[in-house]
N, C-alpha and C positions, 0 to 999 in steps of 0.2 A: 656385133649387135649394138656393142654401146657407142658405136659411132655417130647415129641417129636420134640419140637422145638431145646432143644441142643443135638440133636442128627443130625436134617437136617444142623444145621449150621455146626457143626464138620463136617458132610459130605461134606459141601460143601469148609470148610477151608483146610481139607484133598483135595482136587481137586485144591485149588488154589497154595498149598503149593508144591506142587508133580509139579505141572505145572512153577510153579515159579522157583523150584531146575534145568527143563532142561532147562529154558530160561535164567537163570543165568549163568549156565555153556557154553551154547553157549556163548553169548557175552562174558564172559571170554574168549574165545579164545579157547578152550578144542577139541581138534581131532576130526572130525564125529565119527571115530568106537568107541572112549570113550562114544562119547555123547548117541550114538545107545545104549553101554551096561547100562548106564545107564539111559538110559529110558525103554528100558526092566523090569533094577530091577523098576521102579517108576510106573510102568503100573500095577501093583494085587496090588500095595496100593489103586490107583485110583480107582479100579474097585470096591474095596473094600467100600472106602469112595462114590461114588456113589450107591452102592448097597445101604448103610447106609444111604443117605442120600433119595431116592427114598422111601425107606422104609418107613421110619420117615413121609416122605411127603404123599405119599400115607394112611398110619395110621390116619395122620391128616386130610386130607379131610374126610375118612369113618368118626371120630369121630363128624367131625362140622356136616356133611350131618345127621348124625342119630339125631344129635342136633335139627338142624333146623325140622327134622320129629317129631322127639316127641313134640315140640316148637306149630307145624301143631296140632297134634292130639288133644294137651291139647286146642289148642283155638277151633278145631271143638266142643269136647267134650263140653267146656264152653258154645260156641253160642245154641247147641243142648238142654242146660239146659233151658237157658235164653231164648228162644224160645219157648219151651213145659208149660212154666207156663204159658204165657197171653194165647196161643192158649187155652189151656185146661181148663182154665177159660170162655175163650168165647164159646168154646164150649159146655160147660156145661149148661152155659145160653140160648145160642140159644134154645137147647133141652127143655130143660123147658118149655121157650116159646112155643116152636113148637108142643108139647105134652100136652099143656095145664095146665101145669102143679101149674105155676101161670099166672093171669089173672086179680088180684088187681092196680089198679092205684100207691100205694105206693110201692108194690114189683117193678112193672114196672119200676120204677123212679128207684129204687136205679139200677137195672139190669143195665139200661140205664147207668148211672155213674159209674159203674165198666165196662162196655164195652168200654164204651169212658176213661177207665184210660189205659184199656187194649190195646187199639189201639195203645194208644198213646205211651205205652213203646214201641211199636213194633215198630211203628215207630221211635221214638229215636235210638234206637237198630240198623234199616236198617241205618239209615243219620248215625250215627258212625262209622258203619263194611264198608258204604259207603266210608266217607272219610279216614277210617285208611287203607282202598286200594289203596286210592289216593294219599294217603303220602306214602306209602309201596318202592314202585321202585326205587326215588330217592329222595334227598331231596328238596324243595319246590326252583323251580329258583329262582335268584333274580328279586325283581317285580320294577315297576319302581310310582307305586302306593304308596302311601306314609299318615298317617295320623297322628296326635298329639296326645300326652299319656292323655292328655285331654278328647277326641273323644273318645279314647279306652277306658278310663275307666267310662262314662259317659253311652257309649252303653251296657258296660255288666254290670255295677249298675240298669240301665234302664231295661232289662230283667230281673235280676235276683230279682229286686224289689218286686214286688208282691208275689213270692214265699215266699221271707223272710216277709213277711207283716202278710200273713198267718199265720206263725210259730210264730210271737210273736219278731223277733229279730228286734236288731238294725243293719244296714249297714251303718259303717262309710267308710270317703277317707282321704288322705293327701295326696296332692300331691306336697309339698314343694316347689312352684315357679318350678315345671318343666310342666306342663301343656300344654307347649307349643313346645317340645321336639315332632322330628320327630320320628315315629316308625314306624313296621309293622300294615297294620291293620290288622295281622292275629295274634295280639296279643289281640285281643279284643275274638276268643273263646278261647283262653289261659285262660284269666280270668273269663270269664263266666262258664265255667268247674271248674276251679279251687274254685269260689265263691260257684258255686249251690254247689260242694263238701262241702264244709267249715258249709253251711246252711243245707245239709244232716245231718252233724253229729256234730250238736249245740241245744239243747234245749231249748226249749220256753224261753225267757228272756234272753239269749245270746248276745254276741257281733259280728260279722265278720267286718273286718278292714281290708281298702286297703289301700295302702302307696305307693308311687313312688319317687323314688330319684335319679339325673345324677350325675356322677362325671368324674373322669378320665378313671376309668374304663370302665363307659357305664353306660346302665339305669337297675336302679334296682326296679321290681315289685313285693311285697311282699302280698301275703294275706295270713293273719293270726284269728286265731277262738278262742274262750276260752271253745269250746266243751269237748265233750269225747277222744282226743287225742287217741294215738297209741304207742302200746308197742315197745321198739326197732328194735324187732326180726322182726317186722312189714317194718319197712322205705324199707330193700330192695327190697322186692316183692312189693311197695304200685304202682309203676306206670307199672305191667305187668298187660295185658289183661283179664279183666274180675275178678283179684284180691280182693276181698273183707273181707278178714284177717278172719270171723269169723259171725255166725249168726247174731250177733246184726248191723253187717256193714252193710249187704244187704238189699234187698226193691230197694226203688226209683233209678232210673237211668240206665243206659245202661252196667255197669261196664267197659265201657271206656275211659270215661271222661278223666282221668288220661292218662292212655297211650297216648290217640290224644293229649294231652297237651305237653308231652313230647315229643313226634314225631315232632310236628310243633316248638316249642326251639330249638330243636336238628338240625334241619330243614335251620332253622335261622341263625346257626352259637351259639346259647346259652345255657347255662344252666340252669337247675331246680334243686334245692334242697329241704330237705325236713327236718324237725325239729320236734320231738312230742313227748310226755311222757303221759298216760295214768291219766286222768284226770284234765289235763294240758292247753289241746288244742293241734293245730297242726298250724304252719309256712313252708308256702311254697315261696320260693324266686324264679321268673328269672330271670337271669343276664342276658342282652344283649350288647354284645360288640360294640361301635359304627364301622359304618363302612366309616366312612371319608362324 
């Protein structure tokens, strides 16, 4: 797509240039019937450098539009995936049931606990595709709500507690004397995304670690894992929709934890970056610029 762009710009320095030779020669003082002939000969240059540059522009719009349609397809395609498993799970159960098929208090129970996990992805699933249409149109106003990296980090430790409890990990904090530093509270499911990630793909007896530090810059929130990390080839697709690199990634979660995390920084005015080497762990940073 960006082949086309020194093509539209020559178009268009072709147009400013042709236009600038008769404006110059006017104010020179130069005869009208001169100026005539010479805008004659400056007119099939222009028309040329507009053709070229219309062109170029036109090209570029097809190329992004087909962008943004395949962009369309591959995420229907993804949700259609992510979809069809919990239903066709529950489905399956229901029938069972309904056909008698089992009828044991112990089948029952477990049926019961795969239904209710099933639900429950789907529901994660909806509140995601939810809010990544909420963020989609423009980026999040500025709010006039305001809470402490304190709060923030205090409420998605608090959620994401008991999950890591389960697993076996530790969840540590530092938060270096900034605790009291105002932030968004829409950086509170920044982290909770970014942690349950971290606790996804950390193994029993694990560490995840969150860290916060102010400086000149702004605030920087870092959570970092001593998991199974991610190959390089990885970092750039890790925060597109529904992205999960490779069998061993998938399972739990909505597959877009990542993306809404990114969308609400970006959102912000900030950045995410991403750090990881394959049995390494993975480092995820926000930067958030103060804004006065």
């Amino acid at each position: 797509m960006r082949r086309w762009r020194p093509l539209a710009l020559a178009g268009a320095a072709g147009v400013l240039a042709g236009t600038a030779t008769v404006g110059s020669a006017a104010l020179a003082g130069m005869p009208g019937k001169e100026i005539l002939h010479l805008t004659l000969l400056v007119l099939p240059a222009l028309a040329v450098a507009l053709a070229v540059g219309g062109l170029a522009w036109k090209r570029e719009t097809v190329a992004r539009d087909r962008e943004v349609e395949r962009q369309r397809q591959d995420l229907i395609t993804a949700i259609s995936h992510d979809l069809r498993t919990p239903l066709a799970s529950l489905r399956a159960m229901a029938e069972a049931i309904d056909d008698g098929v089992v009828g044991d208090p112990a089948t029952m129970r477990r049926y019961a606990g795969e239904m209710r996990r099933s639900t429950s992805s789907l529901g994660t699933l909806v509140d995601d595709l939810f809010e990544l249409v909420q963020l989609e149109p423009e980026a999040i106003e500025v709010e006039s709500r305001r809470a402490t990296v304190g709060e923030v980090v205090a409420s998605a430790l608090a959620v994401c507690g008991p999950h890591a409890q389960r697993k076996g990990l530790r969840l540590e904090s530092q938060l270096d004397g900034v605790g009291a530093v105002r932030c968004s509270p829409h950086l509170c499911r920044v982290l909770q995304n970014l942690i349950q990630n971290a606790i996804r793909h950390t193994p029993a007896d694990g560490t995840v670690r969150v860290e916060a530090q102010h400086d000149r810059a702004g605030l920087r929130l870092v959570v970092s894992d001593n998991g199974e990390g991610m190959p390089a080839d990885s970092l750039d697709r890790v925060f597109d929709p529904f992205w999960r690199g490779d069998a061993a990634r998938g399972g739990e979660g909505s597959g877009l934890g990542l993306t809404l995390s990114a969308r609400i920084v970006e959102s912000l005015g900030g950045q995410i970056r991403v750090e990881s080497a394959p049995a390494h762990g993975s480092r995820f940073a926000v930067l958030m610029p103060d804004h006065g």
